[in-house]
C-alpha positions as a Markdown table, in Angstrom:
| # | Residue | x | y | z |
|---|---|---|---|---|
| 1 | Unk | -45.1 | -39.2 | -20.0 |
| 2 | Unk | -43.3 | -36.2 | -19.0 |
| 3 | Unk | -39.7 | -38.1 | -19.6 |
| 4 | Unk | -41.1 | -39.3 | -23.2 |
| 5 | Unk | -42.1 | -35.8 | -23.8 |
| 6 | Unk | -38.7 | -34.8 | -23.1 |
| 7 | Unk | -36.5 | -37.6 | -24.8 |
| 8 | Unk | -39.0 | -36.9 | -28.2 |
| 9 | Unk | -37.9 | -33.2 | -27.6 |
| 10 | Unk | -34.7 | -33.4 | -27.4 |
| 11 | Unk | -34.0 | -34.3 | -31.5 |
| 12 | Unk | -36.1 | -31.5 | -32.3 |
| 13 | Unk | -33.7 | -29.0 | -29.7 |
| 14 | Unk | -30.6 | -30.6 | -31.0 |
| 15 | Unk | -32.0 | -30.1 | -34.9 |
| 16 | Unk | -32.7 | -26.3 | -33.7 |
| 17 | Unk | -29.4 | -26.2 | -32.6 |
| 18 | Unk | -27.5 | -27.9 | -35.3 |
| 19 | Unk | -29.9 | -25.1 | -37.8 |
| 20 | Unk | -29.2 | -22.4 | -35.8 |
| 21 | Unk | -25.3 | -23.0 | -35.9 |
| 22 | Unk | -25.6 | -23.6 | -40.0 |
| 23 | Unk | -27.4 | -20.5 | -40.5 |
| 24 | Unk | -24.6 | -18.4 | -39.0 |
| 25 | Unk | -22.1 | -20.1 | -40.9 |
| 26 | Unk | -24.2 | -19.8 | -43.8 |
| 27 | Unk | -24.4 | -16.1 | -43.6 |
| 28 | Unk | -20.7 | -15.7 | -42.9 |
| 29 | Unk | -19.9 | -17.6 | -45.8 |
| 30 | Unk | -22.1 | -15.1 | -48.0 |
| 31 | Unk | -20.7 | -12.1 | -46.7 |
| 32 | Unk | -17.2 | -13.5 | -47.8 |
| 33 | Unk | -18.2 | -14.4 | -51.0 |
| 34 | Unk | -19.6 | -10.9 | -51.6 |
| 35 | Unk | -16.8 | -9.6 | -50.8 |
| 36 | Unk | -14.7 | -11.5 | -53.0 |
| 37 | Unk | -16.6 | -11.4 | -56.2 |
| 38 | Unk | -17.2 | -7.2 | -55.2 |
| 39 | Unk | -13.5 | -7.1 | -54.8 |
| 40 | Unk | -12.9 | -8.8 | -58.3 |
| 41 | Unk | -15.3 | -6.5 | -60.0 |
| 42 | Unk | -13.4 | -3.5 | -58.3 |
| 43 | Unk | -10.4 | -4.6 | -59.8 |
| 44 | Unk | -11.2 | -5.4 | -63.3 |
| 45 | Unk | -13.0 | -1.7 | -63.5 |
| 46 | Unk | -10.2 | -0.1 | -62.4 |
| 47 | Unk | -7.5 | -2.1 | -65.1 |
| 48 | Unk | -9.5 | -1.2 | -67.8 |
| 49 | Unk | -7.6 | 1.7 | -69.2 |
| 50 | Unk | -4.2 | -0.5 | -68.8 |
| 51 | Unk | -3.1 | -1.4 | -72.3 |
| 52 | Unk | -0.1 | -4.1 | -71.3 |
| 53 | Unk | -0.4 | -6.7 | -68.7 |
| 54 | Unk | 2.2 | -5.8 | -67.2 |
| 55 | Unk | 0.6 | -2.5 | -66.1 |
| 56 | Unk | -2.0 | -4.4 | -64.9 |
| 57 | Unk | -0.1 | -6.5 | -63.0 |
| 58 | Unk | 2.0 | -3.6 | -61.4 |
| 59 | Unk | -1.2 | -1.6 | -60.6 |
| 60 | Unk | -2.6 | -4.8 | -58.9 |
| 61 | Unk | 0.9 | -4.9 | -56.8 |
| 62 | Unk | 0.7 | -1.4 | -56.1 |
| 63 | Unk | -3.4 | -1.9 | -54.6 |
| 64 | Unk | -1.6 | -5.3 | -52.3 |
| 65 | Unk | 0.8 | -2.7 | -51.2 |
| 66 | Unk | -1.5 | 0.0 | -50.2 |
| 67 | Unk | -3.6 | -2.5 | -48.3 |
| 68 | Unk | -0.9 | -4.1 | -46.6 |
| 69 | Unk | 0.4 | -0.7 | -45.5 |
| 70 | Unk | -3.2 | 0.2 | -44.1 |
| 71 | Unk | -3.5 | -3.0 | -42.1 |
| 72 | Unk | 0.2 | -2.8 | -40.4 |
| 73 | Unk | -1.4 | 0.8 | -39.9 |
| 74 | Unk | -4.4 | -0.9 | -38.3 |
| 75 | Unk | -2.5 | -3.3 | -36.2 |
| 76 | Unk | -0.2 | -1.1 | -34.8 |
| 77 | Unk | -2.9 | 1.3 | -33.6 |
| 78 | Unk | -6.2 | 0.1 | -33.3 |
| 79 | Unk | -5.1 | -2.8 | -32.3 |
| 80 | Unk | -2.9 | -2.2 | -29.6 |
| 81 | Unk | -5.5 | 0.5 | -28.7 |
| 82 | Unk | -8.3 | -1.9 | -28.3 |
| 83 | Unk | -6.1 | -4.3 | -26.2 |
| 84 | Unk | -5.1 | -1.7 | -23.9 |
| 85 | Unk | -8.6 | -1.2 | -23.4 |
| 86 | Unk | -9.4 | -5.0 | -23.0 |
| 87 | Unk | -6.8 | -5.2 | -20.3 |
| 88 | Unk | -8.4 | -2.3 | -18.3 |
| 89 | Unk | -11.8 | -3.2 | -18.5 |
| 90 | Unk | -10.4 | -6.9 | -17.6 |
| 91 | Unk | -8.8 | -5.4 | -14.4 |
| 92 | Unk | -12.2 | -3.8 | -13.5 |
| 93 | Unk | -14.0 | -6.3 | -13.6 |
| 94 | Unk | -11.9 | -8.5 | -11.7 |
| 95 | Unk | -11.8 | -5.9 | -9.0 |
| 96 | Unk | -15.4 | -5.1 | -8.9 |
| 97 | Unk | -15.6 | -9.2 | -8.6 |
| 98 | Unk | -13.2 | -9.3 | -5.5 |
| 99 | Unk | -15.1 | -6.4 | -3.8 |
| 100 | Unk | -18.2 | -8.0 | -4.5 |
| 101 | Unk | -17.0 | -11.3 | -3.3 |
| 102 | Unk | -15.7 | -9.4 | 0.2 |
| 103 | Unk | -18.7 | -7.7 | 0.6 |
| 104 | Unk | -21.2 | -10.8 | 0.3 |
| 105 | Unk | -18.5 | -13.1 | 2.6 |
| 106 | Unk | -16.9 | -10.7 | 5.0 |
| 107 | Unk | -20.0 | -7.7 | 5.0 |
| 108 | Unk | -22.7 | -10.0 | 6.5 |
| 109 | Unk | -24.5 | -8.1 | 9.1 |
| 110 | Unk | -22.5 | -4.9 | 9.0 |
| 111 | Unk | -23.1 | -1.5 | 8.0 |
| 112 | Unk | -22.4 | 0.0 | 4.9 |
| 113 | Unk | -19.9 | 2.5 | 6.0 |
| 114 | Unk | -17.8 | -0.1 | 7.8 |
| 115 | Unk | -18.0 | -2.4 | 5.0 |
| 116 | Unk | -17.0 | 0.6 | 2.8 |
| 117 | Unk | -14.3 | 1.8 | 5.2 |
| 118 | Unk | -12.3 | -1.8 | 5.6 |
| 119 | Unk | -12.8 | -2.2 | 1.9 |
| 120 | Unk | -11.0 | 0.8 | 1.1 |
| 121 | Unk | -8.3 | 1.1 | 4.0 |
| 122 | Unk | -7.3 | -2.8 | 4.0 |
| 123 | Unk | -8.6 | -4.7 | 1.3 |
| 124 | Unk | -7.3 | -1.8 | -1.8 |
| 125 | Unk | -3.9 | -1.8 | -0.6 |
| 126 | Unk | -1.5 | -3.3 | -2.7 |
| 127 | Unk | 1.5 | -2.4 | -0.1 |
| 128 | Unk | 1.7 | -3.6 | 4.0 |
| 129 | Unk | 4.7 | -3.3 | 6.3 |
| 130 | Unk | 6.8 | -5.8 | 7.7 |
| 131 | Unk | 9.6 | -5.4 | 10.2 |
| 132 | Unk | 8.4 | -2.1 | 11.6 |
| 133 | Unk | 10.2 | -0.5 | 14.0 |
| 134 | Unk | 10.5 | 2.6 | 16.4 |
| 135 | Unk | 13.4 | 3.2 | 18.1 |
| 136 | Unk | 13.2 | 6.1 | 20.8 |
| 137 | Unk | 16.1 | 7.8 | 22.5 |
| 138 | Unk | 16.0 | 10.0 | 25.5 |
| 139 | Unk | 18.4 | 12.6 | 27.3 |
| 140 | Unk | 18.7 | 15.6 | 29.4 |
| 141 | Unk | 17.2 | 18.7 | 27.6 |
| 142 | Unk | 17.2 | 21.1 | 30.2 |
| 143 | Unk | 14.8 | 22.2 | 33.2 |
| 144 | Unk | 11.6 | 20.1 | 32.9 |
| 145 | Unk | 12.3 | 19.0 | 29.5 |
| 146 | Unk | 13.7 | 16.2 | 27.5 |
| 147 | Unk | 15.8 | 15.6 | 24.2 |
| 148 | Unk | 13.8 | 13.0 | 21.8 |
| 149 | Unk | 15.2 | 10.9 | 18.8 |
| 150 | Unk | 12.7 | 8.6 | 17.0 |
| 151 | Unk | 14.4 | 6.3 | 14.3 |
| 152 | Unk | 11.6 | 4.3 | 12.4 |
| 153 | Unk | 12.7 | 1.5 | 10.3 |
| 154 | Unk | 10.2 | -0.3 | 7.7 |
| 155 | Unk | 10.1 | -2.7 | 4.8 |
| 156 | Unk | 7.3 | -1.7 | 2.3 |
| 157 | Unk | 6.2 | -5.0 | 0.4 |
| 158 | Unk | 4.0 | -5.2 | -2.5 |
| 159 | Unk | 1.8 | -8.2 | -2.7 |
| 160 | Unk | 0.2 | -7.7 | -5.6 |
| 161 | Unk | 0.7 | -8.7 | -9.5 |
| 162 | Unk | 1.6 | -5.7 | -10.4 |
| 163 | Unk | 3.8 | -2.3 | -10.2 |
| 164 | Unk | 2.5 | -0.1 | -7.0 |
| 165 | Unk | 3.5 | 3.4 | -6.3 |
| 166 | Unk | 4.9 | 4.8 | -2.8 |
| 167 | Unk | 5.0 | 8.2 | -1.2 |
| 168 | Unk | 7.4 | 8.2 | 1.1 |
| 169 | Unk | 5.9 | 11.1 | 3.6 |
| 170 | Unk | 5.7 | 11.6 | 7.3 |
| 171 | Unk | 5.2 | 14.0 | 10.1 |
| 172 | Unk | 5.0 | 14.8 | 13.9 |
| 173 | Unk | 4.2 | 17.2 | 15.9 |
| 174 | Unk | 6.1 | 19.7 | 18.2 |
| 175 | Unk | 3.4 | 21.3 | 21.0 |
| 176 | Unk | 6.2 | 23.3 | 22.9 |
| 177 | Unk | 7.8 | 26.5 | 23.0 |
| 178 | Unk | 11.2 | 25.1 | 24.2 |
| 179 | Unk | 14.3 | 26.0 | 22.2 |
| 180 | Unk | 15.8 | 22.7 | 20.9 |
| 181 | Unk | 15.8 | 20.3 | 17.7 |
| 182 | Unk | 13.1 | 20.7 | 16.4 |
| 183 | Unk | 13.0 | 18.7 | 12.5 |
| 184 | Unk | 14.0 | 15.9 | 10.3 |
| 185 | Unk | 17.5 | 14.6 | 10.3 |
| 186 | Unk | 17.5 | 12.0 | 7.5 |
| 187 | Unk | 16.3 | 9.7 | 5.2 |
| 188 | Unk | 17.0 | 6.5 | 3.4 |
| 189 | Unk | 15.2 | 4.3 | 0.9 |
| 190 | Unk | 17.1 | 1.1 | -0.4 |
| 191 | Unk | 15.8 | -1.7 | -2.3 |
| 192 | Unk | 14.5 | -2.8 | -5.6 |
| 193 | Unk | 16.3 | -0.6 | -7.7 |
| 194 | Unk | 16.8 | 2.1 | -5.0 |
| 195 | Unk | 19.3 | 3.9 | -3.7 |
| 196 | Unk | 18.3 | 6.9 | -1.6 |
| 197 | Unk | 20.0 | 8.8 | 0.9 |
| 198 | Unk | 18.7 | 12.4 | 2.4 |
| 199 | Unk | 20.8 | 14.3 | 5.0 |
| 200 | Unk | 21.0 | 18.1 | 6.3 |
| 201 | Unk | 20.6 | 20.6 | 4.5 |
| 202 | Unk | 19.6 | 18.6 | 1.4 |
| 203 | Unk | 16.3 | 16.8 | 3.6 |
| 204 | Unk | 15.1 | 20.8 | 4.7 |
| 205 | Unk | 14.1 | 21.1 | 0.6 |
| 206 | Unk | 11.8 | 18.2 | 1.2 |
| 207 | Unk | 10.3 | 19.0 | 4.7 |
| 208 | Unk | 7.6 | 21.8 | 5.3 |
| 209 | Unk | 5.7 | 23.4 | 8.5 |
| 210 | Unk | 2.0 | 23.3 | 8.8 |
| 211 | Unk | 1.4 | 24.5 | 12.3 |
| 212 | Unk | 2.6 | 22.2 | 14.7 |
| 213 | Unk | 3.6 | 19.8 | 12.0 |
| 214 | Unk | 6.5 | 18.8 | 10.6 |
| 215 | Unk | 5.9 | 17.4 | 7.4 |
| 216 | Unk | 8.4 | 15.1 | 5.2 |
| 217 | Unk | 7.6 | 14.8 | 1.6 |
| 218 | Unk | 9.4 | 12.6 | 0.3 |
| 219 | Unk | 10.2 | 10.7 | -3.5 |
| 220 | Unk | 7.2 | 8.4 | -4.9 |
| 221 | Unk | 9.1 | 5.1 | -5.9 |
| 222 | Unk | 7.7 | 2.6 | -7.9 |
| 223 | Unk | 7.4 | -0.8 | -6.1 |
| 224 | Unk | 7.4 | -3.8 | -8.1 |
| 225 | Unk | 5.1 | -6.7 | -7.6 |
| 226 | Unk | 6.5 | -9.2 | -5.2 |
| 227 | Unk | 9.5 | -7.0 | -3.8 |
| 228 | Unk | 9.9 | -4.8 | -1.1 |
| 229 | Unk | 11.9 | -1.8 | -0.5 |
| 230 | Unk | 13.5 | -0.8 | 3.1 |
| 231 | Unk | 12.5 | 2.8 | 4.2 |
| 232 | Unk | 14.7 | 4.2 | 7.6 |
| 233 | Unk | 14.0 | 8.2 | 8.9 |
| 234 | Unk | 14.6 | 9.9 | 11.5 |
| 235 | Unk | 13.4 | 13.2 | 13.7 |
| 236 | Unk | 14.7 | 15.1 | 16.5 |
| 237 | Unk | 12.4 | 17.7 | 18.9 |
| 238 | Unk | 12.1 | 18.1 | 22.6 |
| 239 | Unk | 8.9 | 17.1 | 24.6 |
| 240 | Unk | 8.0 | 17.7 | 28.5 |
| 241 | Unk | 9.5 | 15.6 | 31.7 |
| 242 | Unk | 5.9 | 14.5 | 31.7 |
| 243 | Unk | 4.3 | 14.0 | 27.6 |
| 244 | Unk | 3.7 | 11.6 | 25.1 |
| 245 | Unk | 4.7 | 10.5 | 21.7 |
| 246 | Unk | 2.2 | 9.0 | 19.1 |
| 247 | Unk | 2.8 | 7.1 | 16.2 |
| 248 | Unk | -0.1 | 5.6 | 13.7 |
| 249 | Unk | 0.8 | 3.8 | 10.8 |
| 250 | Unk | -1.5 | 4.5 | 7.6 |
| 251 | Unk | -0.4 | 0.8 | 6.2 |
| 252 | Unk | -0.9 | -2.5 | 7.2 |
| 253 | Unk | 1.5 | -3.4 | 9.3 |
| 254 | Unk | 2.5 | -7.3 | 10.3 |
| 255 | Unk | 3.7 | -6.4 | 13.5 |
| 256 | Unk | 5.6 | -3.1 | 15.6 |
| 257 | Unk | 8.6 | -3.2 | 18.1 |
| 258 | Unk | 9.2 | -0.7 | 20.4 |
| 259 | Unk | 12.0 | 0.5 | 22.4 |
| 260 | Unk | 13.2 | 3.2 | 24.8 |
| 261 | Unk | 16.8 | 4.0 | 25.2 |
| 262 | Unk | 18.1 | 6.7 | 28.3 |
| 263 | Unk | 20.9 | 8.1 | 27.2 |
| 264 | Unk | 21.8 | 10.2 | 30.9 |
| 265 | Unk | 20.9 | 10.0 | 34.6 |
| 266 | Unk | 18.7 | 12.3 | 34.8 |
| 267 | Unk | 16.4 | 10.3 | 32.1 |
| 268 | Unk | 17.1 | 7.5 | 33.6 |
| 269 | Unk | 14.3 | 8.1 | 36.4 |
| 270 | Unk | 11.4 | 8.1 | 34.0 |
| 271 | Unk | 9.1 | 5.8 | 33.9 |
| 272 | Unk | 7.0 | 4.7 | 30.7 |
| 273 | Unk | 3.5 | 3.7 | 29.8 |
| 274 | Unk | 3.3 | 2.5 | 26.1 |
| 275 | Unk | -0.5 | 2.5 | 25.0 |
| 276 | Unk | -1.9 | 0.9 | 21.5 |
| 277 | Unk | -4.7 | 1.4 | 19.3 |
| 278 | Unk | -4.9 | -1.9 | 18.6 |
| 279 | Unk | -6.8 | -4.8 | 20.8 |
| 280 | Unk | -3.8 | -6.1 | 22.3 |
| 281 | Unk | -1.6 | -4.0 | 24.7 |
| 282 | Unk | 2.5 | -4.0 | 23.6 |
| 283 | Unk | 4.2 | -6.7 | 25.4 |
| 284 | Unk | 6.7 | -5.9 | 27.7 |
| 285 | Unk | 10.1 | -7.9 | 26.4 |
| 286 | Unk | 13.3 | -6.4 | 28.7 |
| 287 | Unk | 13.2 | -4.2 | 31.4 |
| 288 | Unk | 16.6 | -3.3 | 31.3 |
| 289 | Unk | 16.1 | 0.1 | 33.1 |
| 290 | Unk | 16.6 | -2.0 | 35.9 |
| 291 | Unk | 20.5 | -3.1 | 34.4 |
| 292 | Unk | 23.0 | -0.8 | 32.9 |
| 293 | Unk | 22.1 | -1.1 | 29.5 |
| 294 | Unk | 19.1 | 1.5 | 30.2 |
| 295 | Unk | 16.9 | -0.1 | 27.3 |
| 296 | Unk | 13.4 | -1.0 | 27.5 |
| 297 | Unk | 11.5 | -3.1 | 24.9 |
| 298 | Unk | 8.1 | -3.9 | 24.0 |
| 299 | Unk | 6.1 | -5.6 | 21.1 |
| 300 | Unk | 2.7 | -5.9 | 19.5 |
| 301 | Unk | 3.1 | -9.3 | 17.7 |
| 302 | Unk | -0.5 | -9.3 | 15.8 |
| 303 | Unk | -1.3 | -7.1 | 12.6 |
| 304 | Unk | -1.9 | -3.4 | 12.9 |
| 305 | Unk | -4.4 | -2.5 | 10.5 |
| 306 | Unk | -4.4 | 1.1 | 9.0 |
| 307 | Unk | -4.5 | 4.3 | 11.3 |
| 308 | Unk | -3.9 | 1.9 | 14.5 |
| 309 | Unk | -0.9 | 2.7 | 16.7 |
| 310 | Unk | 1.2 | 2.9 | 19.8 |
| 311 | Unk | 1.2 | 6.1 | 22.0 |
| 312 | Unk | 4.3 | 6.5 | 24.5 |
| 313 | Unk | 3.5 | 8.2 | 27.3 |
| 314 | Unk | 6.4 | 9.2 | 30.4 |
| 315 | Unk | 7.0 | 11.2 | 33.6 |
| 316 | Unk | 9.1 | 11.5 | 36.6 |
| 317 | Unk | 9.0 | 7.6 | 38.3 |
| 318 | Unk | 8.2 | 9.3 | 41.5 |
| 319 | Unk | 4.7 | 10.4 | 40.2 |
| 320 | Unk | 3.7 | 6.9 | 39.5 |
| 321 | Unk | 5.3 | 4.9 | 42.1 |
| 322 | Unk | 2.8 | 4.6 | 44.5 |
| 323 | Unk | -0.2 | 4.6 | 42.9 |
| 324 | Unk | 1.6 | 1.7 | 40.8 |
| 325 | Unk | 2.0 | -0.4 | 43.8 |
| 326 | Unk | -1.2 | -0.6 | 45.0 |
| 327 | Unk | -2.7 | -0.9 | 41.1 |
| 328 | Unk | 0.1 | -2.0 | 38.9 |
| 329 | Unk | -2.5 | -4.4 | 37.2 |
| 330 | Unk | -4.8 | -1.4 | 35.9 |
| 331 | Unk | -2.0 | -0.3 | 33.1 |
| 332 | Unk | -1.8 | -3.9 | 31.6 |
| 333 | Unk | 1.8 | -4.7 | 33.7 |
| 334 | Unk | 3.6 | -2.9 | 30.9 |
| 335 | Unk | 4.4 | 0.0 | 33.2 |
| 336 | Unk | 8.5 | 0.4 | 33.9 |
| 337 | Unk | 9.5 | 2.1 | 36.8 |
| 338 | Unk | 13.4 | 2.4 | 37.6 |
| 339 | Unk | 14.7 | 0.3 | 40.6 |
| 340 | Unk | 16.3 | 3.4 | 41.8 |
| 341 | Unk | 12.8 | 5.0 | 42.8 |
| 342 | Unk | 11.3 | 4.0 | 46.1 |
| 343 | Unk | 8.1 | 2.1 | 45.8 |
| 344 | Unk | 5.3 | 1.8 | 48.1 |
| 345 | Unk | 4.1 | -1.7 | 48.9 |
């Protein structure tokens, strides 16, 4: 009975239907014709005082014209105005959509703040780095300290459909008193339209102190979508025998290579403990402290997410040696001590 019920109701929803779609058409239709026959008696008022027909016709014209004028007036404003506005709420939507769609798939189980925290630090990036790079170098600064030159080298890409804006700004930190380099000694941005080169004294204008930061403000370049632009700087300072260095990068990152070069003897006995803040510990590639070439090189092949990082720390070989030897497991076999250095087995 119910299936009857149905296939007997179905006409009379279809009818509804067909009524419902004739009655809109219907009033359109009247509106129109309102319009018209309004727009006739409009005209036929106002051509009343014309004696010749040919007035008439060139004050008809004359209406067309003002019309036409107030349309392409219109268009050319409104139009383009609401469009504009279209197009933005279209973009908001869609991104309120893919958060949504994140937050129901990936923020099952989690708390707000974390879902909130990899939403805005991963997932609203338009830009990630690929072929990052830090390149160390290390020489003789004096009694109990050492010379430091970091060269990082990065490709900015932008994934995304559309134009994305980059500031190019950096820092680090210098927590000693020893007299030595102490700043930024260039810059260079190349690709996608870019061509630009900072050196001494020109790079001082863009680099500022805040306490024990140096701080590199760069140019903001435009990135467009699907290209990538090549960022290389560089930084001199002077750390302790026995210190770190710490580097985070605030992008994604695909992966990081690090290396070590000694530049002098004396440098040549440190040994060095690169740390991560990541899951995975770098990967020791060379130890080439242990040949002439004096380079060491290590690797985190996985993603670095934002505000993860490698930490370098170093001291005198001797310090470590021993305690090495009987625990050279506990630092994650990425430890290099020089063959030069005794060790204790």
């Amino acid at each position: 009975m119910l299936n009857i019920a149905k296939k007997v109701a179905a006409p009379d929803e279809q009818w509804r239907s067909r009524s419902g779609f004739f009655g809109i058409y219907q009033g359109v239709l009247l509106i129109v014709l309102s319009c018209l026959v309004t727009g006739v008696l409009v005209i036929l008022i106002a051509v009343r005082g014309h004696e010749t027909r040919a007035a008439i016709i060139d004050a008809f014209l004359a209406e067309i014209g003002i019309a036409l004028v107030v349309a392409g007036v219109l268009a050319a404003t409104v139009d383009i105005y609401m469009r504009f506005r279209s197009e933005l709420e279209h973009a908001r939507q869609q991104a309120e959509i893919s958060e949504s769609i994140f937050r129901h798939l990936f923020g099952f189980g989690l708390n707000q703040s974390i879902v909130d925290e990899l939403t805005e630090t991963i997932f609203a990036s338009k830009l990630r780095r690929d072929e990052l790079a830090l390149d160390y170098e290390f020489w003789d600064a004096g009694e109990d300290a050492v010379g430091i030159r970091l060269t990082v080298n990065y490709v900015v890409v932008n994934s995304s459909k559309g134009k994305a804006r980059y500031l190019v700004a950096h820092y680090f930190e210098n927590t000693v008193s020893i007299t030595g380099p102490d700043g930024f000694t260039s810059l260079r941005v190349d690709g996608a339209g870019h061509a630009l080169h900072f050196e001494q004294p020109e790079l001082a204008q863009l680099t500022k102190r805040a306490g024990i930061r140096r701080v590199l403000v760069g140019p903001e370049i435009d990135v467009p979508a699907n290209q990538s632009v090549r960022v290389r700087y560089c930084y001199e300072t002077v750390r302790r025998m026995s210190d770190s260095e710490v580097w985070i990068t605030t992008l994604p990152a695909s992966d990081l290579r690090l290396t070590v070069a000694l530049l002098d003897e004396k440098v040549a006995t440190l040994s060095f403990v690169p740390d991560a803040s990541h899951r995975n510990e770098p990967e020791l590639v060379s130890d080439a402290p242990e040949t002439r070439s004096r380079l060491l090189h290590w690797r985190i092949t996985n993603g670095l997410l934002p505000y993860q990082g490698v930490v370098l720390y170093w001291c005198p070989s001797d310090m470590l040696a021993n305690q090495v030897a009987r625990d050279k497991g506990a630092l994650g076999g990425s430890l290099v001590i020089p063959m030069s250095v005794p060790r204790v087995d």
